[in-house]
N, C-alpha and C positions, 0 to 999 in steps of 0.2 A: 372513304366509307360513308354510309348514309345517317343522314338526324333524324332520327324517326316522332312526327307526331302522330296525334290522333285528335278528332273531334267525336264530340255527341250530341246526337238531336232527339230531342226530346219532341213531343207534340202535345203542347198543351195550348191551341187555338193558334199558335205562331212557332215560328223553330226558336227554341233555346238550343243554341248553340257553347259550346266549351272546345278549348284547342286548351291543352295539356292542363286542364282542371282549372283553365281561366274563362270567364264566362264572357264570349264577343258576340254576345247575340246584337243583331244591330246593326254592328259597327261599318264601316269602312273597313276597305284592307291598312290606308292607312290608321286609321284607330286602331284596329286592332296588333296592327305591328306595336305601336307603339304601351300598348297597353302587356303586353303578351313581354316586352323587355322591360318594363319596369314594373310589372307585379311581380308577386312571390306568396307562396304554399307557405301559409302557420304551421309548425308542430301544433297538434291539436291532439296530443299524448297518444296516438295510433301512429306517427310517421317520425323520424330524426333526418329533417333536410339540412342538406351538407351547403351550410352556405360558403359562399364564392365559388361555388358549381358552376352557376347558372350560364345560360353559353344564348348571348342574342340571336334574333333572325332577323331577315330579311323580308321584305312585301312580298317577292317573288315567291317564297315559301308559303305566306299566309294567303297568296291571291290562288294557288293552284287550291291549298285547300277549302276554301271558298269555292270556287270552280266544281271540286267533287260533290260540293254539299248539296248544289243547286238540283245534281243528279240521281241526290238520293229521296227516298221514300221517305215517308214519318214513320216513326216506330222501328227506324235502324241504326243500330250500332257499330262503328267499325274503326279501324283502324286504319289510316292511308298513311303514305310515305311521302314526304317532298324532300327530293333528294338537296341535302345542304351538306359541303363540306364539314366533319372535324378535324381540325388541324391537329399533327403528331402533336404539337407543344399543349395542346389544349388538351390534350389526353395525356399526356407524360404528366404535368400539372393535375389533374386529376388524381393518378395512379400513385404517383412518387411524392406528393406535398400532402393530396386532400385524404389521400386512403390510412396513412398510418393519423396524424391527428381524429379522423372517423373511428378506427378500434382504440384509440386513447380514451376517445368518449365515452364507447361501450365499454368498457374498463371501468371507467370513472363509474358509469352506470350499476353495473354490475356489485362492486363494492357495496359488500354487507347485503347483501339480496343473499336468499337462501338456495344453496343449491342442490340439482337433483342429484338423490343417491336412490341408485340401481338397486333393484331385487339381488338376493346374494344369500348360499348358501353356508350356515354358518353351524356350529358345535354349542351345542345346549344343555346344561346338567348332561351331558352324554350322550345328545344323541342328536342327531342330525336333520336340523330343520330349516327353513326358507325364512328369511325376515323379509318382508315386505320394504319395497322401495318409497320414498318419498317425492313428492312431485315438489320443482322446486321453483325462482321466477328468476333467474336470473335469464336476461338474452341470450337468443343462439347467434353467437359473433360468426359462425364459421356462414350460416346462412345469410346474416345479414351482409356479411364481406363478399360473399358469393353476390347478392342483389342487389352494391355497391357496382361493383366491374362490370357486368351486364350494361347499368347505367350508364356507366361511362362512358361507352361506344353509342350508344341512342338516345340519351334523355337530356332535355334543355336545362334540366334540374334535378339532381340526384336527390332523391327523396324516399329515404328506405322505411318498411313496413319494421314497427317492432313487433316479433313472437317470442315469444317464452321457449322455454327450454321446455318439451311436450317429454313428462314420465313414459318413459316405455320399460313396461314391464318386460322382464325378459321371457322370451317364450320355453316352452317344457322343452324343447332341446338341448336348452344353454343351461337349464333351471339340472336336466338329467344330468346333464356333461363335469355339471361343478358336484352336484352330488356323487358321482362315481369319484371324480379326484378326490372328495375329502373320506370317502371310504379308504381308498386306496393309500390314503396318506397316515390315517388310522391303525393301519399295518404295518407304518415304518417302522424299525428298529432300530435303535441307538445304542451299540455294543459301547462297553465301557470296563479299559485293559486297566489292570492296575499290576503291584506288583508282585501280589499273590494268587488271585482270582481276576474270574469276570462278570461284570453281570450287564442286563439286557435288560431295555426299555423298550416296552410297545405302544406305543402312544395310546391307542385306546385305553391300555391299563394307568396310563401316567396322565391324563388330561381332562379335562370334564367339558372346557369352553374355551372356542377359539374363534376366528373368523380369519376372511382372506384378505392379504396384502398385497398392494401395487404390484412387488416379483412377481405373484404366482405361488409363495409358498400360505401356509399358515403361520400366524401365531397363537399360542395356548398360551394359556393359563397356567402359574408354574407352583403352584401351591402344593400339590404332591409332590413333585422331584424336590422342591425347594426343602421340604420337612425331614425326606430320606440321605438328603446331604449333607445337613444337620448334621441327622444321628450318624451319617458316616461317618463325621468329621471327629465325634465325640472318640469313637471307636478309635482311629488310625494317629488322629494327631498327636506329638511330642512338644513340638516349640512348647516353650513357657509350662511343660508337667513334671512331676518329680520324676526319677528316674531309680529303678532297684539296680542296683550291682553287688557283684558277689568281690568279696576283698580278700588278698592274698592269704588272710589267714582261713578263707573259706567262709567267713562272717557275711550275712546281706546285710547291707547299709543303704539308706535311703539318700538318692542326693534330692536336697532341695531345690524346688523351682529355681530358676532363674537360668541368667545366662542367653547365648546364642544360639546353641548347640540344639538340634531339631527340623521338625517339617511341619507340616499344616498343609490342609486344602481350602482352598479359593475359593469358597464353598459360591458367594458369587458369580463368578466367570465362571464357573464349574455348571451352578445350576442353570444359568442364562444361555448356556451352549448346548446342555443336555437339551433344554426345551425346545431353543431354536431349532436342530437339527430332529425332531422328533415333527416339526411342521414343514420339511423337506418331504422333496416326493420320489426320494430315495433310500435308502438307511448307509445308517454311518457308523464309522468305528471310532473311538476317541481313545487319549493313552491319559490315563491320572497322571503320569508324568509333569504333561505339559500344565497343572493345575495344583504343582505341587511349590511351595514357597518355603524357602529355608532349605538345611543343611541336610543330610541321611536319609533324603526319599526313602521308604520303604523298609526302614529299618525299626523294630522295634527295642524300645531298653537301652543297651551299650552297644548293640555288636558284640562280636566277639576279636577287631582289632580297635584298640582305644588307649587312652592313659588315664589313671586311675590314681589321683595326688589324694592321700592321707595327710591331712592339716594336723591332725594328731599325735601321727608319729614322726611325720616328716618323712616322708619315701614316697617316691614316684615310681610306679608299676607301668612299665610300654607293652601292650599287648598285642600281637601282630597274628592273626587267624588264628582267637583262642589260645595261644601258646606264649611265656612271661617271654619276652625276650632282653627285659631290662628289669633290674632292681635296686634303684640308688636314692640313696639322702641326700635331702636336701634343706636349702633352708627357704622359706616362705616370708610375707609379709608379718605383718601381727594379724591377731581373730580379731578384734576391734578397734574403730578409730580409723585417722588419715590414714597411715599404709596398711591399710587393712587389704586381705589376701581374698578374695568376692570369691562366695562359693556356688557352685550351681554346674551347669552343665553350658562347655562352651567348644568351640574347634580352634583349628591352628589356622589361622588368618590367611599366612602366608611362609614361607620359609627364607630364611636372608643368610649369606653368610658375611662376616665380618661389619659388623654395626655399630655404631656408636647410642646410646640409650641416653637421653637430656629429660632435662626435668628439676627441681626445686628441694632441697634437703627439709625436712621438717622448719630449720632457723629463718625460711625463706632463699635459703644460698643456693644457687646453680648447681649443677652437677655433669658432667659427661662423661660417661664410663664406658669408652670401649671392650665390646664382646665377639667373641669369634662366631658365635651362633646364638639366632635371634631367632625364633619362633611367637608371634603376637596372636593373644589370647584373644583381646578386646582392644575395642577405640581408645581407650583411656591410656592403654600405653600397658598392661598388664600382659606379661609370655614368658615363656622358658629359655631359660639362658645361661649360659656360664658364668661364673663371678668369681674371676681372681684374686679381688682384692679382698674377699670372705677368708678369713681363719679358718682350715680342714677342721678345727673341733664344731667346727655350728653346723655341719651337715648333719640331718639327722638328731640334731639334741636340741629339743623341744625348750630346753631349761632354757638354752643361750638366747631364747627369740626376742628375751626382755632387752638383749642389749645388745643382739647382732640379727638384726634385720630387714628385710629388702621394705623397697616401695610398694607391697604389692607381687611383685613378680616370684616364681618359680626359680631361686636360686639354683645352679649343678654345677658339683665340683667340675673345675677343668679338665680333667683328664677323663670324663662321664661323662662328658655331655654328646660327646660324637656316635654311643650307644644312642642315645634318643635321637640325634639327625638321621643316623641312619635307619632308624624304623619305625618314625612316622612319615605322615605325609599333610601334604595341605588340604582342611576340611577334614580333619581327623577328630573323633572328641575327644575330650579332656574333659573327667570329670572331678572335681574338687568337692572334696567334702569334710569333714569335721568328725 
């Protein structure tokens, strides 16, 4: 391939001469050869020369362009060629060592320099307006890397021109095109199933201010969904609220907070999905299911299958769709103190048959007491269960509790307690109360 120079002649009473921005007015060819390989181009903050570019010549190069000059005019400028060898290794060296340390540089450069952000159509107190772009000073690496290779095939000295990143406004086509999508995206809908109803989100009604992201979609502003998920949550949630049930004598009794037993919404991931998908540029359907946390999704109060333990009287009520299907005494922990009996609203953990129950007697002494059926309330070790070793007068006799009482758990006579495995289930509640 060819090395391409160029001279200029100037006419100011005599030729000034320059061969690639080195000035040989004068010289000899051999001066000037040797001049032409041992100088070198300043950065002089308008150029980044790539040093150990530089690539020597030969007399035979510098005497042809000598030779042209003789033949030229004053007052012309040109560019001639003397054909010089670049060798592949002195271009691979170029390309493969000097080109990635050259965009390391502009990196380096680049760093903390402000950059340009584009014209962009964005969502304003509601309504749809253009922000003006910023012009910014960081390099254009894609152009200077472009001005870099070029060189490399022709220049005795890679010596790249620095430009800035030039703002371009975007023109009314681009500025039209993005205002139609964020209309259009304005009209998404976000259906939202739950377990009784549905309701709908139209972005226009649910957002005020958003702008466009890297995808392609928007993101809003989520301060109205955020407020309406709230008051949803006020409405629908259980986890941790008291709970009314009606008691076999027909009486409403209030169970106190606590306990496991309940749902709740994710009001979070709930409101962060509604918005997300309301800055898609299609409309979506979601299920409250999937944003639901805890036990009874969509259930309000008790249900109508549950168990319903009287600390008072001592009887455990199984209810299986609204209908008693169990009615038995039992004996419970004590109402205050270490084996205290925790009231509130909780579910069956799990169902076990044939278990062993451990754990510490009030004196600090061990205990292991094999049970044919384990149903567990809570962590603590608290469920329903059979207890053999219970005397038949303390089911049911409140009196006895002073001086025959469980850890905590839901004592049942042994020959009762296979009513209660057989109709409940796991994740069923149990409500205890006093």
């Amino acid at each position: 391939m060819g090395l391409f120079f160029y001279f200029v002649l100037h006419f100011n009473c005599k030729f000034a001469t320059r061969i690639n921005d080195v000035d040989v007015s004068g010289l000899t060819v051999a001066q000037a050869t040797k001049k032409l390989n041992t100088s070198h181009i300043d950065e002089d903050g308008n150029y980044l020369v790539v040093r150990d570019s530089k690539i020597n010549v030969n007399s035979k190069d510098v005497q042809k362009l000598f030779k042209h000059r003789s033949s030229m005019s004053a007052m012309t400028s040109a560019k001639l060629s003397a054909k010089s060898d670049v060798s592949t290794k002195q271009l691979n060296y170029r390309l493969k060592t000097l080109l990635p340390k050259f965009e390391n540089r502009i990196d380096q450069i680049n760093t903390g320099r402000k950059q340009t952000v584009d014209s962009k159509v964005i969502l304003k107190d509601g309504k749809i307006v253009v922000k003006p772009g910023q012009k910014g000073s960081t390099l254009d690496k894609a152009k200077m890397v472009q001005s870099f290779k070029k060189q490399a095939h022709s220049s005795l000295l890679i010596s790249v021109k620095m430009s800035k990143d030039a703002y371009v406004k975007p023109n009314s086509s681009q500025i039209a095109k993005q205002k139609k999508q964020l209309a259009k995206v304005l009209d998404n809908t976000v259906t939202l199933n739950t377990y009784n109803k549905t309701y709908k989100f139209v972005a226009k009604r649910w957002v005020a201010n958003g702008y466009p992201t890297a995808s392609g979609h928007y993101k809003f502003d989520s301060a109205k969904v955020k407020k309406w998920v709230a008051n949803f949550s006020k409405k629908v949630d259980t986890l941790g609220k008291s709970v009314w049930i009606t008691t076999h004598q027909g009486k409403k009794v209030r169970v106190h907070a606590g306990g496991t037993y309940g749902w709740k919404v994710n009001q979070k991931a709930l409101t962060r999905n509604i918005v997300k998908y309301l800055g898609h540029s299609s409309s979506v359907t979601m299920n409250l299911r999937h944003y639901a946390v805890g036990t009874g999704y969509g259930i309000k109060g008790s249900g109508k299958t549950y168990v319903a333990v009287d600390l008072q009287r001592l009887h455990e009520y199984v209810y299986k769709n609204g209908k008693l299907m169990a009615n038995i005494p039992i004996m419970s922990g004590t109402i205050t103190g270490g084996n205290r009996t925790p009231q509130g609203a909780f579910y069956i953990m799990y169902k076990q048959r044939h278990a062993t129950l451990r754990g510490k007697n009030s004196d600090g002494s061990k205990y292991a007491s094999p049970v044919s059926y384990w149903e567990p309330l809570t962590n603590s070790g608290v469920g329903m269960h059979d207890s053999p070793w219970q005397p038949a007068s303390v089911y049911g006799n409140p009196s006895a509790r002073s001086q025959y009482h469980s850890h905590g758990c839901l004592n049942n006579p042994p020959s009762r307690m296979d009513e209660v495995w057989k109709n409940t289930h796991t994740l069923e509640p149990v409500f205890i109360y006093y």
